[in-house]
C-alpha positions as CSV (number, residue, x, y, z in Angstrom):
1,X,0.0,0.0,0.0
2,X,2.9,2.4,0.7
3,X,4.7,1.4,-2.3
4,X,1.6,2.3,-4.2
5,X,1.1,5.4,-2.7
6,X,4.5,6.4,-2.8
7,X,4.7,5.7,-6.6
8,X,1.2,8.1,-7.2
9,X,3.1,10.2,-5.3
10,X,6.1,10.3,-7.7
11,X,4.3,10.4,-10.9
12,X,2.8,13.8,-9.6
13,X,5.9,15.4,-9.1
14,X,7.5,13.8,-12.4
15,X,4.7,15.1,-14.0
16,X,5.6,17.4,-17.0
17,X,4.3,20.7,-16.5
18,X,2.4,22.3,-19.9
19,X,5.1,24.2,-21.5
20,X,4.3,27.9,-22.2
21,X,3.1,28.6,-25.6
22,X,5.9,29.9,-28.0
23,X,3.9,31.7,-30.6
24,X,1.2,33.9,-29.3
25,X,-0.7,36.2,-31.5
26,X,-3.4,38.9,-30.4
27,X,-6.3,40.0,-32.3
28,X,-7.9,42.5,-29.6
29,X,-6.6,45.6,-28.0
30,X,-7.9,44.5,-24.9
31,X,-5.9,41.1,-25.6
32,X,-2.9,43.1,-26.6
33,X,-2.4,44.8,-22.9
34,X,-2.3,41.8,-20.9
35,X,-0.3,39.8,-23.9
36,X,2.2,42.5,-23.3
37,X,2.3,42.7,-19.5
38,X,2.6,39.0,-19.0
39,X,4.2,37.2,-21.6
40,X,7.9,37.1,-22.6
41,X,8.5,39.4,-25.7
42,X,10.2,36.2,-27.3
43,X,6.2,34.5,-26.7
44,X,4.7,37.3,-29.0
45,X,4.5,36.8,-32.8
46,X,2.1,39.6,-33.0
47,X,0.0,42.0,-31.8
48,X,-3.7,43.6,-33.1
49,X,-2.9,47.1,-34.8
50,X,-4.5,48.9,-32.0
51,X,-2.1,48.2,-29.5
52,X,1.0,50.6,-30.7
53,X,-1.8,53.4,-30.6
54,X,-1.2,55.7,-27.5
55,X,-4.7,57.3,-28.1
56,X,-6.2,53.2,-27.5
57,X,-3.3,51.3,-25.9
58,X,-2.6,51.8,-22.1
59,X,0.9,50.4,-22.9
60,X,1.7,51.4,-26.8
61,X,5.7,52.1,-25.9
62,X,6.1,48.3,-25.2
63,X,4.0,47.5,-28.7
64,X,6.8,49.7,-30.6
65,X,8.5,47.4,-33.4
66,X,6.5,44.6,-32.7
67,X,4.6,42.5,-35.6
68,X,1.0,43.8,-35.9
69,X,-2.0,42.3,-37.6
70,X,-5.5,43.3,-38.3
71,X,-6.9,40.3,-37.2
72,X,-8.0,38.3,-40.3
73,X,-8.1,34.6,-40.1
74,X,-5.3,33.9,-42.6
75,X,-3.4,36.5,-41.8
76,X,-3.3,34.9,-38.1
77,X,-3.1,31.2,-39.6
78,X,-0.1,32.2,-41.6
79,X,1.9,32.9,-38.1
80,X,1.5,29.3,-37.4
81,X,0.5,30.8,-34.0
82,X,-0.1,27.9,-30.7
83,X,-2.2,30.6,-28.8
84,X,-4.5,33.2,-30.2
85,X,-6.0,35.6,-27.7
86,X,-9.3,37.3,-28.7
87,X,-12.3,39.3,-27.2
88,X,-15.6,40.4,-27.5
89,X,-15.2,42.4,-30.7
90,X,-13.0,39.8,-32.5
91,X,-14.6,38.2,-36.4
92,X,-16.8,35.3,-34.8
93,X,-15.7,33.8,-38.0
94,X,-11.7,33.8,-37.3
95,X,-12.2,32.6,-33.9
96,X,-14.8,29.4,-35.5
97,X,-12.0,28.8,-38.4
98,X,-8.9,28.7,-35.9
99,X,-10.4,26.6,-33.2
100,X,-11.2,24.1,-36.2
101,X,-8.0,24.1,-37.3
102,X,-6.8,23.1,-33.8
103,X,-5.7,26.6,-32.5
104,X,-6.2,27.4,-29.2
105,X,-8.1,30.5,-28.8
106,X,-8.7,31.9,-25.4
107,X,-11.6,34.1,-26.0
108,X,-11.9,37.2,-23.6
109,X,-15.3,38.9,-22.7
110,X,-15.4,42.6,-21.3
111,X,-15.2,42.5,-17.4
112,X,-18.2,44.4,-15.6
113,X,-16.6,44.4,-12.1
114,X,-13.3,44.3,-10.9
115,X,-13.9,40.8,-10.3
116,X,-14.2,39.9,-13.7
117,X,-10.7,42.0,-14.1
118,X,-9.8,39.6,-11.4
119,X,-10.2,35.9,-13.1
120,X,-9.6,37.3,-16.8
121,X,-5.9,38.6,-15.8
122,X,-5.2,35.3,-14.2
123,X,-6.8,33.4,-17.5
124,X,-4.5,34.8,-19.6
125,X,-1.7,34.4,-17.6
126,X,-2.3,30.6,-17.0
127,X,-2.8,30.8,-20.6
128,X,0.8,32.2,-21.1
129,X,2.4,30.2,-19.0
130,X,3.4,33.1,-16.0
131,X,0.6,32.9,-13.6
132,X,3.2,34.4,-11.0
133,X,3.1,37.3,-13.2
134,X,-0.9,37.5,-12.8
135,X,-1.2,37.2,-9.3
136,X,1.7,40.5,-8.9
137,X,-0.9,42.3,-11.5
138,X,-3.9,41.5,-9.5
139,X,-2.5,42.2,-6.0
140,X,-1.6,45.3,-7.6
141,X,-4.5,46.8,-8.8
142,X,-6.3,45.4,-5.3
143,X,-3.4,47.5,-3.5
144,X,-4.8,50.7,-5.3
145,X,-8.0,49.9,-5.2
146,X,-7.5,49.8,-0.9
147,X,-6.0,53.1,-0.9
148,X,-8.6,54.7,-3.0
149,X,-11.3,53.3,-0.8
150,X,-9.4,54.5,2.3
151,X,-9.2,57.9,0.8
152,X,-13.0,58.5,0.3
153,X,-13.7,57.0,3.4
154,X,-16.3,58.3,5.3
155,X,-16.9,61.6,3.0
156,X,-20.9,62.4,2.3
157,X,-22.6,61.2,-0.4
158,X,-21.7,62.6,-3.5
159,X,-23.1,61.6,-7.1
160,X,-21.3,61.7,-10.7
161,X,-22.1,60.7,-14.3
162,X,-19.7,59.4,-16.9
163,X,-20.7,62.0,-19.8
164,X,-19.5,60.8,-23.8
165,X,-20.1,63.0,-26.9
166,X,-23.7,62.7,-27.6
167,X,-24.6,62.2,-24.2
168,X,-23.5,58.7,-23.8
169,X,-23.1,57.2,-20.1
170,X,-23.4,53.7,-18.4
171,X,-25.2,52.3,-15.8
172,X,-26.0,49.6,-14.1
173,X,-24.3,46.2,-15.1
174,X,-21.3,48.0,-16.8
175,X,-17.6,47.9,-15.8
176,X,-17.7,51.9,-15.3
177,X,-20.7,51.9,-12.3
178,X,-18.1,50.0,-10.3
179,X,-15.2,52.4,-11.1
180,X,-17.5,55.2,-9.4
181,X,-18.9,53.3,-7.0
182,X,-15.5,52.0,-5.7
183,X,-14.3,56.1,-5.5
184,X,-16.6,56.8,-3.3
185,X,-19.4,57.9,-6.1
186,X,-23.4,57.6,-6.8
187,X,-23.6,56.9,-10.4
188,X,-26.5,59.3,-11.7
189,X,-26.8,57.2,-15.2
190,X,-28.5,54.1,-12.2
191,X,-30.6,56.6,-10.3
192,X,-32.3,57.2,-13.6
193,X,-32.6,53.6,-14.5
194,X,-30.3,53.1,-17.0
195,X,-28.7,49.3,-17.3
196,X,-26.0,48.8,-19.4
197,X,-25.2,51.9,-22.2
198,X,-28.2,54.7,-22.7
199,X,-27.9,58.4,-23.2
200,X,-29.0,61.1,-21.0
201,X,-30.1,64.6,-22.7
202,X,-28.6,68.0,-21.4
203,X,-31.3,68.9,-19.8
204,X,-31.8,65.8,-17.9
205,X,-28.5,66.1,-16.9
206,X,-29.0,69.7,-15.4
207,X,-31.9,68.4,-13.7
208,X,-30.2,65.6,-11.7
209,X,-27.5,68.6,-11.0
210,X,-24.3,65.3,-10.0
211,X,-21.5,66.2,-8.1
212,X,-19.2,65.7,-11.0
213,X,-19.1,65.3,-14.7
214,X,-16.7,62.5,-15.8
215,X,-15.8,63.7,-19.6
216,X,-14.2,60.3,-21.0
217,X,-12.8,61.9,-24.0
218,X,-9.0,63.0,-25.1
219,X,-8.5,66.6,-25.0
220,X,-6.9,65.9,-28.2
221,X,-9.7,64.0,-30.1
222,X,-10.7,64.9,-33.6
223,X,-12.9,67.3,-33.0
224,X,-17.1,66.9,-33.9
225,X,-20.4,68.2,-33.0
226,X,-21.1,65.6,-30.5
227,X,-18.1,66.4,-28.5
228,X,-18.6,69.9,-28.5
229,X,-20.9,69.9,-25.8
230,X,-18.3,68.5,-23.8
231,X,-16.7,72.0,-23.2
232,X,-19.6,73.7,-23.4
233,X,-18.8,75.8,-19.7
234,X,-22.7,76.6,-19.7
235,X,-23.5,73.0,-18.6
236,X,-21.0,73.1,-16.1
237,X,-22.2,76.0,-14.8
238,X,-26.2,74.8,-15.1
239,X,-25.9,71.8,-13.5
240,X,-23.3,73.3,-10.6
241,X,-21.0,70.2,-11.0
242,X,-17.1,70.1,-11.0
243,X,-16.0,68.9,-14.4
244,X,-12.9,65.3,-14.5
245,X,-11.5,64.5,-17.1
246,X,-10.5,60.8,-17.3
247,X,-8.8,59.4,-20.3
248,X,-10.6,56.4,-22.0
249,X,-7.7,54.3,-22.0
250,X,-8.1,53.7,-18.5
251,X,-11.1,52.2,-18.6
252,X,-12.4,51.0,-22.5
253,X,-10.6,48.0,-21.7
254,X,-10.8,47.0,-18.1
255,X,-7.9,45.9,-16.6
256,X,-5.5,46.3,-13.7
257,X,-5.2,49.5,-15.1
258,X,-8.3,50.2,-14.4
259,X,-7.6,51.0,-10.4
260,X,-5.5,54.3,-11.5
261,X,-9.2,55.1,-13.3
262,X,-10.8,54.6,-9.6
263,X,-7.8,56.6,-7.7
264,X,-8.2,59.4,-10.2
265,X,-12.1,59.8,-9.4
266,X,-11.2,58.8,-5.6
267,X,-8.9,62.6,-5.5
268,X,-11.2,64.2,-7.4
269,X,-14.0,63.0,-4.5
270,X,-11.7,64.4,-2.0
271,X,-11.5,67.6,-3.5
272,X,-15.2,68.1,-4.0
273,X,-15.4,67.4,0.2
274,X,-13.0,70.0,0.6
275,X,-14.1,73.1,-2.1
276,X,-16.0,75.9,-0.4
């Protein structure tokens, strides 16, 4: 019986571990970060064209000089690739045609919570072969997320809305209610009953008069009708609110990043406790 065990025992430990894959391609910017924050660079054999954009790519220096594709299913085939990482905005039929070819495709959905953020990072890292290298991400962004929540910490209630060009905002269910909750904020797009991605008109807005307006646009966006209202000081100044701006690329694509997002909205709570 001890011989037994002792030989179960043994094949366990000689058991070969699943070597990392040595060809990884990515076909989704939101792919693209974590491909580039856990992998080797020798693991990559390329990269969507989004993610060497600074305007889209939270980390574009690293994507510098590396091979990019625009995610077509030959294009992807023909780099003989033994991991393809995808998401939710991937060609359904490149990720059908490279599973039946016998690729293996880890296919990654957008978070809504920081838990999501949570089990996604450490997918992809498992996936890579460096689940170390997960775990420091997550514990991380759970390090920042602590301090933000110690920072708003026991400040009054204070509401804000996340305001797009043509009065787009999200509410409940959506990546972005967590971000305000977890700084501390009442997200006005869920007092009015929005779930998901909905719009709210200007003069809605000035009616529910929030705490804050969150712009999520670059100052240096092309520039359109839609965004014009954005720095239209009138609003401001009708609805009473203190305008933040917080770059999309903290948050389009949620991610470990995605804590800096919450620590920016946690100061800008603090400062709204202590204006006049």
């Amino acid at each position: 019986m001890r011989l037994a065990a002792a030989a179960l025992a043994g094949a366990f430990l000689t058991a070969p571990v699943a070597a990392a894959p040595a060809r990884v391609v990515s076909i989704h910017l939101c792919a693209d970060e974590l491909v580039m924050a856990l992998a080797d660079p020798g693991q990559i054999a390329s990269l969507s064209w989004h993610a060497a954009d600074p305007a889209q790519s939270y980390l574009a220096e690293r994507a510098v000089g590396l091979p990019e594709n625009f995610g077509g299913a030959e294009e992807v085939i023909a780099l003989k690739p033994d991991l393809v990482l995808a998401g939710a905005y991937s060609g359904r039929e490149t990720k059908t045609l490279l599973r039946r070819l016998g690729v293996k495709v880890l296919d990654l959905d957008l978070p809504r919570s920081f838990a999501d953020i949570r089990r996604q990072t450490m997918a992809a890292a498992e996936a890579l072969g460096h689940p170390e290298r997960g775990r420091t991400l997550v514990a991380e962004m759970d390090a920042k997320l602590a301090a933000a929540a110690r920072k708003v910490a026991g400040l009054p209630p204070a509401s804000a809305i996340l305001y797009q060009p043509g009065g787009v905002t999200m509410g409940k269910g959506f990546l972005e209610d967590e971000i305000l909750r977890q700084a501390g904020l009442g997200n006005v797009a869920t007092t009015l009953g929005i779930e998901g991605q909905g719009s709210v008109s200007i003069e809605t807005l000035i009616a529910a008069r929030p705490d804050l307006i969150i712009f999520g646009v670059e100052p240096d966006a092309p520039p359109s009708l839609s965004a014009r209202m954005l720095s239209n000081r009138v609003l401001v100044r009708a609805t009473r609110a203190r305008p933040v701006t917080l770059p999309p690329i903290l948050w389009t694509c949620g991610a470990w990043f995605t804590a800096e997002a919450v620590d920016r909205l946690a100061n800008a709570r603090v400062a709204l406790a202590k204006a006049p």
